[in-house]
C-alpha positions as CSV (number, residue, x, y, z in Angstrom):
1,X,-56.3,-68.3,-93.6
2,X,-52.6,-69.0,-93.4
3,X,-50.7,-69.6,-90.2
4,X,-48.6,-67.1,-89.3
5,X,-47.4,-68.2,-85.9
6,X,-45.5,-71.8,-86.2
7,X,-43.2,-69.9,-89.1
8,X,-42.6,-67.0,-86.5
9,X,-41.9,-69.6,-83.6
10,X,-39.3,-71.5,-86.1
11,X,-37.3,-68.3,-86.6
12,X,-37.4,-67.0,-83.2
13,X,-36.3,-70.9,-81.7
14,X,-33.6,-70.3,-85.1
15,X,-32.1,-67.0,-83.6
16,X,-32.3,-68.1,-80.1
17,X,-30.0,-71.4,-80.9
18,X,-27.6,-69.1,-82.8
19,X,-27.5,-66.4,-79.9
20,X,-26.3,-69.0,-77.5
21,X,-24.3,-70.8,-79.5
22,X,-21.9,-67.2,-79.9
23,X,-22.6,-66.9,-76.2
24,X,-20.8,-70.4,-75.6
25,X,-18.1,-69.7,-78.2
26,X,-17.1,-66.0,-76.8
27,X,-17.6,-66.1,-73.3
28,X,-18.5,-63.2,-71.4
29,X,-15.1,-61.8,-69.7
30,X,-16.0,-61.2,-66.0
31,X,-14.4,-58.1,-64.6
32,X,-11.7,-58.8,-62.6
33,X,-11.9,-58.4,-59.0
34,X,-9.7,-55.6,-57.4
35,X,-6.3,-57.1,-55.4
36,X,-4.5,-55.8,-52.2
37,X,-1.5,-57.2,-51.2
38,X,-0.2,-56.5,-47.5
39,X,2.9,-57.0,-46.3
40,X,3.4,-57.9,-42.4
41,X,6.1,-58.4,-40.3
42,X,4.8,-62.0,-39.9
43,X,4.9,-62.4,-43.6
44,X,2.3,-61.6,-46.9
45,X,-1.5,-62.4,-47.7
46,X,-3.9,-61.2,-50.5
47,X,-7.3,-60.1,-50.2
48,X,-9.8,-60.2,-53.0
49,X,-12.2,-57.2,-52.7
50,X,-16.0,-57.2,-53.9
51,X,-16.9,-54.1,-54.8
52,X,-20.1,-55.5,-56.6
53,X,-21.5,-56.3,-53.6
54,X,-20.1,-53.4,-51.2
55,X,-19.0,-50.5,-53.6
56,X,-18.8,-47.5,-51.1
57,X,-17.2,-50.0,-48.4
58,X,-14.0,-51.1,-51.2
59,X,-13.9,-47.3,-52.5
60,X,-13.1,-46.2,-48.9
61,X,-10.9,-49.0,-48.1
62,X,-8.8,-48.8,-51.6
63,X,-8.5,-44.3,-50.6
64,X,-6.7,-45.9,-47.2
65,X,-4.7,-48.0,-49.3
66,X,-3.8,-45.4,-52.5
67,X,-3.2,-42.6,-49.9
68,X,-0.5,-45.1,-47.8
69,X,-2.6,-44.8,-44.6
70,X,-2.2,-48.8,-43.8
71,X,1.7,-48.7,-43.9
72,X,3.0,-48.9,-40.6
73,X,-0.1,-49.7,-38.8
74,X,-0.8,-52.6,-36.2
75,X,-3.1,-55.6,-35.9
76,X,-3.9,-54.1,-32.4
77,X,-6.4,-56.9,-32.0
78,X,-5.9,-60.6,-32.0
79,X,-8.4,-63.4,-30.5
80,X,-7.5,-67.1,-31.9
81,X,-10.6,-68.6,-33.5
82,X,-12.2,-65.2,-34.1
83,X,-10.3,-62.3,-35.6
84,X,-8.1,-60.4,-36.2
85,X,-8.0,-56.5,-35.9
86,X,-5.9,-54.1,-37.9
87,X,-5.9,-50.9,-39.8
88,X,-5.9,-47.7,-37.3
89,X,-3.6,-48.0,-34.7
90,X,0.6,-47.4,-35.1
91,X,3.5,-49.5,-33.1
92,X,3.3,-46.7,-30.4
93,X,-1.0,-47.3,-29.8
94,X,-1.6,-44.2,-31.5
95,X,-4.6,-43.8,-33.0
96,X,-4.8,-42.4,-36.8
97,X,-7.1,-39.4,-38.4
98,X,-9.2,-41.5,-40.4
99,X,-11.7,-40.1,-42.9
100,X,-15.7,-39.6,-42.3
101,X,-17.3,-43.2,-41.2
102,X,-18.9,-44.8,-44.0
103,X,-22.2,-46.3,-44.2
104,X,-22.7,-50.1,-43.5
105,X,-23.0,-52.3,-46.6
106,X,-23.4,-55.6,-44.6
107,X,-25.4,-58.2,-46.6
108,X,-26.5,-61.9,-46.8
109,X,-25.3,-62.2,-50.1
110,X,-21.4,-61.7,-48.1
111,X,-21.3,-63.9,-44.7
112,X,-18.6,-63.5,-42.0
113,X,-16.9,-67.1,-43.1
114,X,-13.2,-67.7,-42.3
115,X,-11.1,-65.9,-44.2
116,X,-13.1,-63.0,-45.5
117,X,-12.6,-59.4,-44.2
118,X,-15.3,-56.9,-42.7
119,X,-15.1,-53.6,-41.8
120,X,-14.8,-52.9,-37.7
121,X,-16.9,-50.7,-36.2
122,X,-18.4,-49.3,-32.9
123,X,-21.8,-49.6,-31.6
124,X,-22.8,-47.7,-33.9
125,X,-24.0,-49.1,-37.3
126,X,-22.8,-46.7,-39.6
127,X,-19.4,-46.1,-38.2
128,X,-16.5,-47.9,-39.9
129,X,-13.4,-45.9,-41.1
130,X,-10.5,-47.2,-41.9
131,X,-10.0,-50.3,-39.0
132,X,-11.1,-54.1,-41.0
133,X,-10.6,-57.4,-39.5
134,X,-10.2,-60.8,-41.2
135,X,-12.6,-63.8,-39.7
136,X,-10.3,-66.8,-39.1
137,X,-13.3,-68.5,-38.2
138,X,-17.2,-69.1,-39.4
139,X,-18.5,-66.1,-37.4
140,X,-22.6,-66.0,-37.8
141,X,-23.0,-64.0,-35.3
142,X,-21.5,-61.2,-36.6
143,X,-23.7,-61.1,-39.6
144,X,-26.8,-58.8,-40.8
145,X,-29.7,-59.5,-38.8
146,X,-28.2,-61.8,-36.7
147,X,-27.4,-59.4,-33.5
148,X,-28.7,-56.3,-35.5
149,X,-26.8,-54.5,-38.4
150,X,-24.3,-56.5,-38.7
151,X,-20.5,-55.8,-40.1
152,X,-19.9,-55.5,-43.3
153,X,-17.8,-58.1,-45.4
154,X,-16.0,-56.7,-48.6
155,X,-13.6,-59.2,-49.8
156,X,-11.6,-62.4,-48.7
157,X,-7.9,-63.4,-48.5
158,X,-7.5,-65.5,-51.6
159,X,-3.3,-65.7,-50.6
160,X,-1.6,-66.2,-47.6
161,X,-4.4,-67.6,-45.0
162,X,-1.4,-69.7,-43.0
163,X,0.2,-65.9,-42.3
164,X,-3.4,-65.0,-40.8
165,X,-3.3,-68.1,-38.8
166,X,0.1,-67.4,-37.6
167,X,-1.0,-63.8,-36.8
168,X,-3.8,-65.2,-34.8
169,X,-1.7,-67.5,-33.0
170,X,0.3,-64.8,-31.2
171,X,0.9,-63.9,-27.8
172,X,-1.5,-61.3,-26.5
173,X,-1.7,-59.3,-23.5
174,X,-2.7,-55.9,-22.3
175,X,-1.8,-52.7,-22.9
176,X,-2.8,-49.3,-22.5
177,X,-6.0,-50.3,-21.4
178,X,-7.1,-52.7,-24.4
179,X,-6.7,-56.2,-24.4
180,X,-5.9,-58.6,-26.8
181,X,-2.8,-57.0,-28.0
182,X,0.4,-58.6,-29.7
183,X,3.2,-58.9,-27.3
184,X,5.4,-58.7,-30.2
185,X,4.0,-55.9,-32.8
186,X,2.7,-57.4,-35.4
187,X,3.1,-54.7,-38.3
188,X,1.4,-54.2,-41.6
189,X,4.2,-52.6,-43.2
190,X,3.2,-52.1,-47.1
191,X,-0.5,-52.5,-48.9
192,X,-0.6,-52.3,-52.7
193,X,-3.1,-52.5,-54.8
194,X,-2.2,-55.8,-57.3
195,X,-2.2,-55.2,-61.1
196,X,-4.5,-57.3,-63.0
197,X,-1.8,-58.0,-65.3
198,X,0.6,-59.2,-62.3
């Protein structure tokens, strides 16, 4: 009786070395990473969104942004070596009609480290609309399972971190009954989304 198997094994370890030898020689493209550019009145900063990780989270932040609902808005929220809060609020401390609360996406697999950007929210886990906030600090706390729910990370700034730092280095103060407020209104005047190609 022949053996069947060490001929079977040979071609099978045959195709496997071919397989990833075209795997080494035309690398797998990732898909690229959706862009947002915002320009402040304390200058510009990019953010990198990860929609792989929170898709319904970067689908309602991109509608804000396509639909021109950032332009003009406040970071109404400042705290150095925190955060900083934007995204809902207009020079005057109007608040904006936002669209229905989305449901909270917060994960290990995205941590509050500096520079990334989470959704803000109430008490309530599953009530973010249009307000985000960048971490200019490692912020554990604010993670899943850490104090409950969590708040829900969807990108980073991969441009302009020393304009965040410089936003989170201005003077606050109250006013109409919130604190931590820019003296001096810091405005998000235009977010675009960035062209792959750009």
């Amino acid at each position: 009786m022949t053996n069947t198997v060490k001929p079977v094994l040979t071609v099978m370890s045959v195709l496997f070395a071919s397989i990833a030898a075209l795997m080494l020689a035309t690398p797998i493209q990732a898909e690229e990473l959706p862009k947002v550019r915002f320009v402040t009145s304390e200058g510009a900063f990019e953010l990198e969104l990860r929609p792989d990780v929170a898709p319904k989270t970067v689908e309602n932040f991109l509608s804000y942004v396509e639909d021109g609902f950032y332009d003009g808005t406040i970071f109404h929220r400042v705290i150095p070596g925190f955060m900083i809060q934007g995204g809902g609020l207009t020079e005057t401390m109007a608040r904006k009609q936002t669209k229905n609360p989305i449901v909270n996406e917060a994960s290990a697999t995205l941590p509050n480290l500096r520079g990334t950007v989470a959704m803000a929210r109430t008490s309530s886990p599953n009530s973010a609309t249009s307000q985000f906030f960048v971490n200019v600090a490692k912020n554990d706390f604010l993670n899943a399972g850490v104090r409950g729910a969590g708040y829900a990370v969807f990108g980073k700034v991969t441009e302009g971190m020393g304009v965040i730092d410089k936003i989170a280095g201005v003077q606050t103060g109250h006013r109409q009954g919130m604190a931590d407020v820019p003296v001096q209104a810091v405005v998000i005047e235009k977010v675009t989304l960035v062209n792959i190609e750009d």
